[in-house]
C-alpha positions in Angstrom: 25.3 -16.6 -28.5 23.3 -19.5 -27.8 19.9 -20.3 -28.7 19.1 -21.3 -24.6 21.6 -18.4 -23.8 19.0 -15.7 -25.9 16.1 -17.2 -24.5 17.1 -16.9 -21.1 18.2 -13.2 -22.3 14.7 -12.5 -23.6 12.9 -13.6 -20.8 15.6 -11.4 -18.3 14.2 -8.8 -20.0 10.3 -9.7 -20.2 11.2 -10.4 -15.9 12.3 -6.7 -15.9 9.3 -5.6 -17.3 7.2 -7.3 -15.1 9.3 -6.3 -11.3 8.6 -2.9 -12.9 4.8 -2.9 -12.8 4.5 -4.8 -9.9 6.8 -2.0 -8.3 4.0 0.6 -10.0 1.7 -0.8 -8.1 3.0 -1.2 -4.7 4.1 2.9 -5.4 -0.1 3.3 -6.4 -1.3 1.4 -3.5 0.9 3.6 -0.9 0.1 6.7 -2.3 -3.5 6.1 -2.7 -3.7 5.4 1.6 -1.5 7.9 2.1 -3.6 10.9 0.3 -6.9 9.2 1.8 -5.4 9.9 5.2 -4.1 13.3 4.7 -7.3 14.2 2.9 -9.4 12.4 6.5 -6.8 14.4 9.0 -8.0 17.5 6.9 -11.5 16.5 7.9 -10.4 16.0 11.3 -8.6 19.2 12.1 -12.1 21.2 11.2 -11.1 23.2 8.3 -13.1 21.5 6.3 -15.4 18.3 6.1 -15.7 18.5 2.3 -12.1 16.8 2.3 -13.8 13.5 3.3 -16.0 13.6 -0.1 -12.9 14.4 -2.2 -11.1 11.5 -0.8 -13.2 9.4 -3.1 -11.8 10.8 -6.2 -8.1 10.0 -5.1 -9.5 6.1 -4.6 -11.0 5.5 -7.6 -8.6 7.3 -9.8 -5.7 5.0 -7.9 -7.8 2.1 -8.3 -8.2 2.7 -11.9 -4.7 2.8 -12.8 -4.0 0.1 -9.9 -5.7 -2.4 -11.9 -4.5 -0.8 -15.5 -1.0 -2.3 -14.5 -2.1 -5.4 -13.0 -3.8 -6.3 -16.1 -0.6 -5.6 -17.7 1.4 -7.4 -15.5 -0.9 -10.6 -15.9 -0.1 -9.8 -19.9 3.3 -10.1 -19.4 3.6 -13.0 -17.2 1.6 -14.8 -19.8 4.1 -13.7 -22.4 6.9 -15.1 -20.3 5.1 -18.6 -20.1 4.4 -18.8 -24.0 7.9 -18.2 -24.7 9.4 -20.7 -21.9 8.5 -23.3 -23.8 12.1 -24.3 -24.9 10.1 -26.6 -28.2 9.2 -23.4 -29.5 11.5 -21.6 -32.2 12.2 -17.7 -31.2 11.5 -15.8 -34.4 11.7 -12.3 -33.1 12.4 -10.9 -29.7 9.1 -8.7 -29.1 7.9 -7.5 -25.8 5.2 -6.6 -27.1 1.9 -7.4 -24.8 -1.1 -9.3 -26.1 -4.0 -6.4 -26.9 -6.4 -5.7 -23.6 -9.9 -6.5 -23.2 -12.7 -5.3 -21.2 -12.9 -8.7 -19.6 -8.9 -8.2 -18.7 -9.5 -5.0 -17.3 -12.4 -6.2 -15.1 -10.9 -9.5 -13.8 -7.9 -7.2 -12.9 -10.3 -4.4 -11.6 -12.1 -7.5 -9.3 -9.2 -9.0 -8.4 -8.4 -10.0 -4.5 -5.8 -7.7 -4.5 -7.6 -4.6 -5.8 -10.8 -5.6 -3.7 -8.7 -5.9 -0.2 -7.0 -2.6 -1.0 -9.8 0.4 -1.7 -12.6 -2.0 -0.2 -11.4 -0.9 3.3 -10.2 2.7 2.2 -13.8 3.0 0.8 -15.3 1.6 4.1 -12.9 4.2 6.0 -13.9 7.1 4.7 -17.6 6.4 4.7 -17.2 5.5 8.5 -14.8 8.5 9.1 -17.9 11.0 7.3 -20.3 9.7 9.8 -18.8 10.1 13.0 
């Protein structure tokens, strides 16, 4: 096999990675507003109003691991553009990601993405406990 050919082959495979979180998250981001709203139309029915404050558990926990796969997903993209570098020599095919940080995790946590996706369920349910 060629040396372009198992390049192209090592970065098929660091793609696959990547499609996969980015499907994790999509998966997150739909379950998280679809328990918020069972948990408000709970609230709503009259059973219970407490469902409203449990809501926030469900946000946070799916933010949390929301942003634990973007931040790996950003480590893996920058994987792929180190090794696209066709002047660099391929010693060892390793997906292996570069180690996380706390500044990693909080740029993912803060990121536009995150922020326009529990912001507003965040705003929902406080809106939905008042009325």
């Amino acid at each position: 096999m060629e040396v372009n050919e198992s390049r192209i082959r090592y970065l098929e495979a660091i793609q696959r990675v990547i499609d996969r979180l980015s499907n994790t998250s999509f998966i997150l981001k739909g379950w998280a507003v679809s328990l918020v709203a069972g948990l408000m139309a709970l609230a709503a029915s009259g059973t219970n109003q407490g469902y409203v404050l449990i809501a926030y558990i469900p946000i946070a926990v799916f933010w949390f691991l929301d942003a634990y796969f973007l931040m790996m997903e950003r480590q893996y993209r920058n994987l792929f553009k180190e090794n696209t570098d066709l002047s660099q020599e391929l010693e060892f095919f390793s997906i292996k990601r570069q180690k996380g940080s706390i500044d990693l995790c909080a740029r993912a946590f803060f990121s536009i993405t995150m922020l326009l996706t529990y912001i507003p369920l965040i705003a929902a349910t406080i809106i939905f406990m008042f009325l």
